[in-house]
Structure formats: C-alpha cells, structure tokens
C-alpha positions in Angstrom: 67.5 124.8 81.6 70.6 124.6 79.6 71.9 127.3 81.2 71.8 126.3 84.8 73.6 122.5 83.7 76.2 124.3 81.9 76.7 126.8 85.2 77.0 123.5 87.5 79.3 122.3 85.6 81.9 125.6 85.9 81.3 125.3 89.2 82.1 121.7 90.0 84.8 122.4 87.3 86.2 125.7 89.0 85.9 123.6 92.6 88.5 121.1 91.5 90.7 123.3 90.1 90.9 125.4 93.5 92.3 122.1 94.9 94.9 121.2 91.6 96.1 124.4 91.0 98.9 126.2 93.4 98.6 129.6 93.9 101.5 131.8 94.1 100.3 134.9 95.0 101.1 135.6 99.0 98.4 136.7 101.3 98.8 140.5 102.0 95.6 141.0 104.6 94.1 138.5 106.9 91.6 136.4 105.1 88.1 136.7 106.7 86.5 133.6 107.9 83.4 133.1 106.2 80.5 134.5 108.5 77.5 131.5 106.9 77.3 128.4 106.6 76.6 126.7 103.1 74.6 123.8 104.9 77.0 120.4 103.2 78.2 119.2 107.0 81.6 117.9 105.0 82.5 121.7 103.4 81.7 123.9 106.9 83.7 121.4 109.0 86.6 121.5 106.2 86.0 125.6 106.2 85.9 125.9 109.9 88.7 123.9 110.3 91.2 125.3 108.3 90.2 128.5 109.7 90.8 126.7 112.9 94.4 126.2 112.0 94.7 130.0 110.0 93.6 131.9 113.1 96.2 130.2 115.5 99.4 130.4 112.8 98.0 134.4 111.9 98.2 135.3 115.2 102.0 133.9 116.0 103.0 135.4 112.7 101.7 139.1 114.1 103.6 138.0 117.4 106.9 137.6 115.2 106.3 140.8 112.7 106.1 143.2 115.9 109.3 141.3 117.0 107.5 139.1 119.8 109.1 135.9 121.1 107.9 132.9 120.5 108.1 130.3 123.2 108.2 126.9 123.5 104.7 125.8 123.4 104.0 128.6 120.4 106.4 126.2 118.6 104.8 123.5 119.3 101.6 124.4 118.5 103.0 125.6 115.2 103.8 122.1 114.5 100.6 120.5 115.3 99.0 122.7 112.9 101.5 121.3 110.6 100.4 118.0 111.4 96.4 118.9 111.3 96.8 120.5 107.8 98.0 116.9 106.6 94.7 115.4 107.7 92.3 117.9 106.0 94.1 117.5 102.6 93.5 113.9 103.3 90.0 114.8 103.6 89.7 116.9 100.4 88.1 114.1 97.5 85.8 113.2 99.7 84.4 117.4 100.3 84.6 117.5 96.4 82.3 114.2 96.0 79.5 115.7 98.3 78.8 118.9 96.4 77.1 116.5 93.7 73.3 116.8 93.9 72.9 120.1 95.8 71.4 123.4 94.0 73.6 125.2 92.3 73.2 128.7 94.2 74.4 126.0 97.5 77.3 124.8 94.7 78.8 128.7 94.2 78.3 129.1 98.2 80.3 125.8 99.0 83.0 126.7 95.9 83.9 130.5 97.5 84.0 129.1 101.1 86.4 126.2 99.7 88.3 128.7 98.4 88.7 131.0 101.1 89.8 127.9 103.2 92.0 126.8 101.0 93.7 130.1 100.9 93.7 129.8 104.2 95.1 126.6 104.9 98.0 127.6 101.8 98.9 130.4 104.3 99.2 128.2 107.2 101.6 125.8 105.4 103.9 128.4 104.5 104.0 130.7 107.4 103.9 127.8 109.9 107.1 126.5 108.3 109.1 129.6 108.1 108.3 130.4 111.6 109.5 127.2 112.8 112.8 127.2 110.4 113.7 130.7 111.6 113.1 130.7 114.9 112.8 126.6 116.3 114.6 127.0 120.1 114.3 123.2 120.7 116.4 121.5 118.4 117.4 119.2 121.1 114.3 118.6 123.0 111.5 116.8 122.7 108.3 117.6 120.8 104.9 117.6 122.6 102.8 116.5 119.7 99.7 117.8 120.5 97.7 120.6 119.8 95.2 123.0 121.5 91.4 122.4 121.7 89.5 124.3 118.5 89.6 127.3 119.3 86.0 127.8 118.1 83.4 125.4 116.8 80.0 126.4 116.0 78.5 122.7 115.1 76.7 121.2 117.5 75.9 117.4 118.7 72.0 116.4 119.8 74.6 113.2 121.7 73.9 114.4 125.3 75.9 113.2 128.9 75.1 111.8 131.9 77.7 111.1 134.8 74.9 108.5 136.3 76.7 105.4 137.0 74.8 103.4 134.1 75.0 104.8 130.3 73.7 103.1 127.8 75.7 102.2 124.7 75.1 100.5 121.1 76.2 96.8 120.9 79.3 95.7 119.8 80.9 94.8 117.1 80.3 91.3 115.2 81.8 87.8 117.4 82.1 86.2 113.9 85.2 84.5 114.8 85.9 83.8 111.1 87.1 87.1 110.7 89.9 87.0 113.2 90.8 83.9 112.0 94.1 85.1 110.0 94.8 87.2 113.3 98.1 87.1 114.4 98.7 88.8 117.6 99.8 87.1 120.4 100.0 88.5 123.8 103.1 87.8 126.0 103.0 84.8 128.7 103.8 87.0 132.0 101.3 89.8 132.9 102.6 92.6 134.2 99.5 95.1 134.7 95.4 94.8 134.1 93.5 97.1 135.2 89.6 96.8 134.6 88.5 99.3 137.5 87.1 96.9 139.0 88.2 97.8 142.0 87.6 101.4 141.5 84.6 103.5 142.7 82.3 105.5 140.0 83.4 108.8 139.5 87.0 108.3 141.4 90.2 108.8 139.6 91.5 105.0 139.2 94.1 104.5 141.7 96.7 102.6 139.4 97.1 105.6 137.3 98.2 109.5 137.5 97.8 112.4 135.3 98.2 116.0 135.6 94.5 116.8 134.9 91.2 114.8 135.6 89.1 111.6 134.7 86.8 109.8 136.4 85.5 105.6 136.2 81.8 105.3 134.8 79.4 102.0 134.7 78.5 101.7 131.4 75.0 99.4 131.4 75.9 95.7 130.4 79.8 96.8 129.8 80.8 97.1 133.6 83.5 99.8 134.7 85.3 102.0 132.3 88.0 104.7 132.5 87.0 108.1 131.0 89.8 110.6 129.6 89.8 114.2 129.6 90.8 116.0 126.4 93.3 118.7 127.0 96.3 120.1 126.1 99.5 118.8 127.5 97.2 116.1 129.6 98.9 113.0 129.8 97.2 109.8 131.3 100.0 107.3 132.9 98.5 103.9 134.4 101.2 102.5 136.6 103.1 100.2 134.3 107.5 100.3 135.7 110.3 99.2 133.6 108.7 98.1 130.4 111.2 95.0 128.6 112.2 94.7 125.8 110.0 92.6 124.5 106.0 93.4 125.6 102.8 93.5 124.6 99.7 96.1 125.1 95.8 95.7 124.7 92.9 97.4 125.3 89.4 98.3 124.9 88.2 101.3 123.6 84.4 102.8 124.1 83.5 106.2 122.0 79.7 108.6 122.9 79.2 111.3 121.0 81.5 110.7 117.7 79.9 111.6 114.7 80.9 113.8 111.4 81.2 117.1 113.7 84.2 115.6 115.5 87.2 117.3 114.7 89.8 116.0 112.0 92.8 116.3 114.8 90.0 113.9 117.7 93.3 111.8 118.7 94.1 109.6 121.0 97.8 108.9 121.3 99.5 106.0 123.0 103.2 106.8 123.4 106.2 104.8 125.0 108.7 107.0 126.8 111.9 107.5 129.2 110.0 109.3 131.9 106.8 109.3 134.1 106.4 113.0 133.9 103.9 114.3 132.6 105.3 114.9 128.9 106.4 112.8 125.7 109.5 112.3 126.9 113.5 113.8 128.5 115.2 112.3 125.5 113.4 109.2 124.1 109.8 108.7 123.3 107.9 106.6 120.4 104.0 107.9 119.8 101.4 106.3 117.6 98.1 108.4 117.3 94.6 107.1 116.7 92.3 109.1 114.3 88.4 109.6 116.4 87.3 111.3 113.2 84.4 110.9 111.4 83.9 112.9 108.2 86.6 111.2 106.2 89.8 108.5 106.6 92.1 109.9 108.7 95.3 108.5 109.1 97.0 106.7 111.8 100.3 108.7 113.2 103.8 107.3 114.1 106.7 108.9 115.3 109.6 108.7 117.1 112.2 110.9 119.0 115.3 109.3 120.6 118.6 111.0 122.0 117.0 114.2 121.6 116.3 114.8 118.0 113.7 113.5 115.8 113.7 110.4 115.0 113.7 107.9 111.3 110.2 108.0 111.8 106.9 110.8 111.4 105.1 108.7 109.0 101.4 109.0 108.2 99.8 105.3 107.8 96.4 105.1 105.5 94.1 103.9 107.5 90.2 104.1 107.6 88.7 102.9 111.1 85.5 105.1 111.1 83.8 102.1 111.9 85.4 100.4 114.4 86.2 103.3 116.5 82.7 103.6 116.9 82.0 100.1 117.9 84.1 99.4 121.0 87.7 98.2 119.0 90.1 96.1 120.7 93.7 97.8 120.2 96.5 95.5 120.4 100.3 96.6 120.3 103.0 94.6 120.0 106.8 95.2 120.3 109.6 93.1 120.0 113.2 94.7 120.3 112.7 97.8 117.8 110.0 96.3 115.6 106.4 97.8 116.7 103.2 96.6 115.4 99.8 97.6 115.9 96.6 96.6 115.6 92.9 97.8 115.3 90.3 94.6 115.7 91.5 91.9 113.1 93.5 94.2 111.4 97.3 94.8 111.5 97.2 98.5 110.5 101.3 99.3 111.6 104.6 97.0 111.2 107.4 99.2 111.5 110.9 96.9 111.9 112.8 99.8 113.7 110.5 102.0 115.3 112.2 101.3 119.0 115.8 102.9 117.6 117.5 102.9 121.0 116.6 99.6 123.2 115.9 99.5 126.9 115.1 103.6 127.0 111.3 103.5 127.0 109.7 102.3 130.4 106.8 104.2 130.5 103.3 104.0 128.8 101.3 107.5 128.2 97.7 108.3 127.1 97.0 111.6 125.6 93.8 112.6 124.2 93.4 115.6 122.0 90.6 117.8 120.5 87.7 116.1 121.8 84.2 118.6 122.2 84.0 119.0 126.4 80.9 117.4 128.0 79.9 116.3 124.2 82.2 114.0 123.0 83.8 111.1 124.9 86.5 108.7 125.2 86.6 105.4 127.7 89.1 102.7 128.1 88.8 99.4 129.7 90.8 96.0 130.5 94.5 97.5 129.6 96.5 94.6 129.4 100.7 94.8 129.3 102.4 91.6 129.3 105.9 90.8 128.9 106.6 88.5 125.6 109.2 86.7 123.7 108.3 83.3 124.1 107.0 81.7 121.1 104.2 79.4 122.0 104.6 77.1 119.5 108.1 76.5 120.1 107.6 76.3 123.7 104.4 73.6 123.5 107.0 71.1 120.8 109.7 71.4 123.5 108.7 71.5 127.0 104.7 69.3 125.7 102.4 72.1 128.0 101.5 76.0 127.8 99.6 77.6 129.9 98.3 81.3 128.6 95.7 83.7 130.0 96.1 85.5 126.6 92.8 83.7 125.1 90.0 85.8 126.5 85.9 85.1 127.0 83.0 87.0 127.4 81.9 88.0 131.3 80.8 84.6 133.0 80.6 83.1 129.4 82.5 80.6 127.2 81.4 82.8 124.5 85.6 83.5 123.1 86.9 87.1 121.9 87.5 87.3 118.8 90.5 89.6 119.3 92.4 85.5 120.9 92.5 83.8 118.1 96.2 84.8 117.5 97.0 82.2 120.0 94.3 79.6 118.8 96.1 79.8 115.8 99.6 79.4 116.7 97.8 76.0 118.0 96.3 75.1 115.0 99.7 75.5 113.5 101.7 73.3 115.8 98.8 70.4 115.1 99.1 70.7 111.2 102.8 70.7 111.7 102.8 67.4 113.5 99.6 65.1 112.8 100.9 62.7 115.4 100.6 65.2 117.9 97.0 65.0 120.7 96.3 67.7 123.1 94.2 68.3 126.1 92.9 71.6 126.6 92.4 72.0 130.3 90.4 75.7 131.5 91.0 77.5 134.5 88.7 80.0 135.6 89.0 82.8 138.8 87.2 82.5 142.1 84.3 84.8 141.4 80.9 83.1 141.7 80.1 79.7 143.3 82.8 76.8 142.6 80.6 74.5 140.9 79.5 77.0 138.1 83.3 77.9 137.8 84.2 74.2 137.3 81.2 74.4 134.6 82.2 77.3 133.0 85.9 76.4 133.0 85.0 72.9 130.8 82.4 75.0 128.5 85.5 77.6 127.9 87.9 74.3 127.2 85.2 73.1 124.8 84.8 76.6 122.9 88.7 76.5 122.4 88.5 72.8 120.7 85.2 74.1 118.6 87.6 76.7 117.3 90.5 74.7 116.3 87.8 71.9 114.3 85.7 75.0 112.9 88.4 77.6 112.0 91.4 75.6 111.3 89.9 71.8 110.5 91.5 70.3 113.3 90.4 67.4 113.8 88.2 66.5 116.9 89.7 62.9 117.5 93.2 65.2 118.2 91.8 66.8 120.7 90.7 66.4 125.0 89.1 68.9 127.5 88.5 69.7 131.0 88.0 71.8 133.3 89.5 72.6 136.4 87.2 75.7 137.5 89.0 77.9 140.4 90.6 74.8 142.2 94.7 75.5 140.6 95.3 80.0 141.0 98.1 80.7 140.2 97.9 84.3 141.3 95.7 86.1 144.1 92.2 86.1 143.6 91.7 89.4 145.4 93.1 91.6 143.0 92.3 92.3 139.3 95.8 91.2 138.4 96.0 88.0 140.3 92.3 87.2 138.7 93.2 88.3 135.0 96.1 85.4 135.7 93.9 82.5 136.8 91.7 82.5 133.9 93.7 80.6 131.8 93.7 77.9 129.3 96.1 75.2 129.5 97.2 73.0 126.6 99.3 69.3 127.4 100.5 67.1 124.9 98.8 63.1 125.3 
C-alpha cells in the first residue's frame, strides 16, 4: 500500500533527524523509562542504556537541588557516565541501519523509544557537566575511571557457568602466520614476571597477585590454567610486578564466556601503569588504556593519563573495532619505551602515542580493572602475563656482539607449532639477513625440563626448524643462509622449578657462522 511505504519512510526520515537535530528545550520532569521492549536487540540495549546513565546523573542532580553534597565517588561516577555517553553515540549509525526491514508499527515503537533515550542521554550530558564544573572537589587528585555495575538490565544470556575445573571453550583464532608477518612488536630480552598459574590450585586466588575483591584460577579444557577477574567497582587486580623501568614490555592472553550483543557498551577491561600498589589509579601519576568487551557495535579503545596530580595531555578515544578478536582468545601486547606507549590487539598496532609516559621513572606498578561485566553470566580470564624489561635492539645487538638469545619467540604447548603473536622478532631477523647477504646463522632451541629429555632435545630441533621455515616462507630467506639444532633442556639458564625460571629456558638462540 502506498500509504504504509510513504509512512516508513517518515519514520526512518523522523528517526535520523532525532539524532541530527539538537534540541534546546531543557527537561522540566524526569523522563520515564520506557516500560516495553520494541524487540531490535540493538535499539533496547541503546534505550536501556542511556537510561542506565539518566537514572544515575537524575538522581545526583536531586541530591544537589535539595542542597546535598556530593562526594568523591558521586564525582566520579559522574564522569564515567561522561565517558559511557561517548560510547553509545559511537553506537548510534549502526541502531539506525537495523530498523531497516522490520514492520512499521515495530518502526514507530523503535522511533519513540530512540527518542526518549536520546532525550535522556541530552540530559545526562548537560547536567553531568555542570555538576562536575560547579562542584568538582578533586582538582588535584586522581580520577578512578570507572563506573558502577548497570544498575538494572533486563536482557538475559542462554551462556551458562560452571566453576568445574574443565570449561569448554571455542577454538582459537587462525595460526596463519602470514598475517603477523608485518608484526612488529618485540618483547624485551630480561623477563621480569610470568605468571601462567601453573602453580596455582583451581579455584585459589593466584598467589603472585593481590586485589581488594575476589577471583579465582579455572582449567579451561585444552587451554590449561587461567586467571578469572571479578567485575566490580573500584576492584583493582595487581600481579606482583616491583619497580617497572623505563623501558618494558607487557603481554598477555585474554579468554572471554558469555560476550555477546547484550554485553554492556561500558564491558571494560583497563590495564593501567601507576605510582602505587594500593588499590586505586594512582597518588599522583597513573597512565590507563581501556579495552572495549562490547558486542553490539565498535567501541573504542580508551587512553588516558594523569601525572603530578592533574589530568594529563591525554583522554583520547582511539577507533577501534575488535568485536572479533575479543571473542577469540587475543594476544595483547604493550610496549613502552621512555614516554612513547604502544599497544597492540593480535597483529594489529591499535595505539602509538609518543608521550603518553609524561613524567619518567613514576609508574612502577601494573593494575587490572574490569568494569560492567553481567555477574555469574559474563566472564573475563587472563593467562601467560608476560613483563620484560627492553631496550635492546636485537638487530643491533646480533651485528655487534654475532649471538642473541630471546625467549620472546613463543610455541604452542609441547609443539613446534610458533605463535603467531613472535614474529616481531622473526622479523627483526629477516631484516638483519637482507641487510647483510653475507651474513649465515644457526638457530639453536632450548626447551625447559618438563617431560622426558630425549623428547625435549626433539622438540627443541623441531622448534629451531619451524623458526628457519619462517624466515624462507615469510621473508624469502634463503635456506642455504641458514643452520639448526637443538639443544633440548641440557643449557637452563633459569630454575626449572618455577614458572619464571621455565618461561626463561625456552629459548631460541641465533649465532653468526
């Protein structure tokens, strides 16, 4: 019927200017969050989030118009929703895009309910800010940049929990080692902690970290032990890494159960450098980058930094999409050198900030903080958390002193199958070969003492031989440049009874011949 096309098209018409057009007009009641839901997963999480974010700034700015203090975490929850109403503009094209297709009675549902939320959310914005102008207490101290759990969140997820000590996950993502192969992270030459829990006992606290609320190690089947976090507010998770330098490296392993397009917009895990092992951002210097865990649209990655007690250059939002990948185990790797920091997601460098780190030598501490997860229905797990210290450039250091040993290139469990996530250092290889064609190495790998010596010594040639496949496959080396061996667990050069002393002796060596 002519008349129903021409009514869908007012609607979708009326829908986009809701979002392009400001309003002017100031709320003078509280706006009613709508009772229904219109049944398009992206528009109720959008509505119910704003409101999310409306109900929490309405009911500080009641505390201030009956002349109620605010105190220091009402502020700070005030600028969280701040934050949060950032991500759900982000998320705004892609709500519009999903009301093609559905009836039109749905179509006028969805367009009032985006309407109320976005009246809403224009509320939020504007009251949020003047509270916070007229009344900030904490000029001079630092900002906890998180924010409380949803306060309410009808959705539901059929993803169900069991604290057995085997759960059973998807696989990972692709080992096409072709796709790394422009990778260039590097992790630095001197561990300083690894944890894998190996040690640990299932559902124990590990006992190289702290934190001021709970989490427990989990078997997960066929990925050994991981770390779960507990969302909270004001929960910070601090494995016991002293006296960062200034020049370091971090890695780590993620694992997600229960993510999906019901998780919340503000799902964040944050990894934050700071002055202080308490259990807060920071005394006077901290620098935090925040992970999206998001599924309904591209949320951005967060960084921001806070030094000498005021906010710092930096509270940037960086375009990202990693839906994917945080659903399929990522490897995060962090690199900083003086005051540049750089992150990346996979293969990816997503972050490349030259003077994030604006005072040097002030942040010795690394922090976890996980926000806005569903309790007992969404999860978070972390594994083989890596901190190194760096600064030595391998190439420069295999031209001048003709050897390098690194326990930076890493293999699958009792394989010689290589992570993809090590081909920074292949690489740097590569490049020191097609720099100087005169110039032979032998690749010589070192394996710990688990499991009988003679497979070791077998597995430690296999891993020397996947390392020279790389170099001829990926970078066209060529295989008459190039010797291995193997020299299995017979040369430690740490303590084969700890997790440390083990993540040092596997190792790959490479000699100039």
């Amino acid at each position: 019927m002519k008349f129903l096309k021409n009514a869908q098209s007012i609607i979708i018409l009326g829908t986009l200017l809701l979002f392009l057009v400001p309003e002017f007009n100031a709320q003078t009641k509280e706006i009613k969050r709508p009772k229904n839901r219109v049944g398009v997963p992206s528009v109720d999480k959008f509505v119910q989030e704003s409101f999310d974010i409306y109900d929490k700034v309405y009911k500080y700015d009641r505390y201030a118009e009956t002349g109620t203090p605010l105190d220091d975490e009402d502020m700070d929850a005030l600028e969280d929703a701040l934050d949060d109403l950032q991500g759900l503009s982000d998320s705004a094209p892609d709500i519009l895009g999903d009301l093609d297709g559905i009836s039109v009675i749905k179509q006028g549902k969805a367009t009032l309910h985006i309407n109320k939320a976005k009246k809403a959310l224009k509320y939020s914005l504007k009251t949020s800010k003047a509270l916070l102008l007229g009344q900030r207490k904490r000029d001079k101290e630092p900002e906890e940049d998180v924010s409380e759990n949803n306060k309410s969140n009808n959705n539901t997820s059929n993803d169900t929990h069991n604290n057995s000590e085997n759960i059973k996950q998807s696989t990972n993502i692709s080992d096409n080692l072709e796709v790394y192969s422009k990778y260039d992270f590097v992790p630095g030459d001197k561990l300083l902690f690894f944890d894998d829990f190996s040690k640990d006992f299932i559902g124990d606290f590990p006992s190289k970290w702290n934190t001021n609320a709970s989490g427990e190690v989990v078997k997960i089947e066929d990925k050994g032990k991981w770390f779960e976090l507990k969302t909270g507010y004001g929960v910070y998770f601090i494995p016991d890494v002293k006296q960062l330098p200034e020049d370091y490296t971090i890695e780590f392993d993620l694992l997600t159960r229960g993510i999906n397009k019901q998780t919340s917009s503000t799902a964040r895990l944050s990894v934050i450098l700071s002055d202080s092992e308490k259990f807060n951002l920071g005394n006077a210097h901290y620098a935090s980058v925040s992970i999206p865990l998001g599924q309904y649209a591209a949320f951005s990655l967060r960084a921001k930094n806070f030094f000498n007690r005021s906010a710092g250059a930096i509270n940037t939002d960086i375009k990202a999409d990693i839906r994917e990948a945080v659903l399929n185990q990522p490897h995060i790797a962090i690199s900083v050198t003086k005051k540049r920091y750089r992150l990346w997601v996979n293969e990816t460098k997503y972050i490349d900030i030259p003077k994030f780190i604006e005072e040097p030598n002030v942040l010795k501490y690394l922090k976890f903080h996980l926000n806005n997860l569903k309790d007992n229905e969404e999860h978070l797990y972390i594994s083989n958390l890596k901190v190194a210290q760096g600064g030595v450039d391998l190439r420069r250091k295999l031209l001048s002193e003709g050897k390098i040993s690194t326990n930076g290139i890493l293999f699958d469990s009792g394989s010689a199958n290589i992570q993809p996530q090590s081909l920074g250092i292949v690489r740097q290889i590569s490049q020191v070969l097609m720099q100087d064609e005169n110039i032979k190495l032998k690749i010589v790998g070192h394996t710990d003492a688990d499991g009988s010596e003679e497979a070791n010594l077998k597995l430690s040639k296999a891993r020397a031989e996947a390392v020279k496949k790389a170099l001829i496959n990926i970078y066209n080396i060529s295989a008459n440049r190039l010797e291995t061996d193997g020299k299995g667990e017979s040369a430690p050069v740490g303590d084969n009874n700890t997790p440390d002393g083990k993540a040092q002796n596997r190792r790959v060596e490479f000699i100039t011949i």
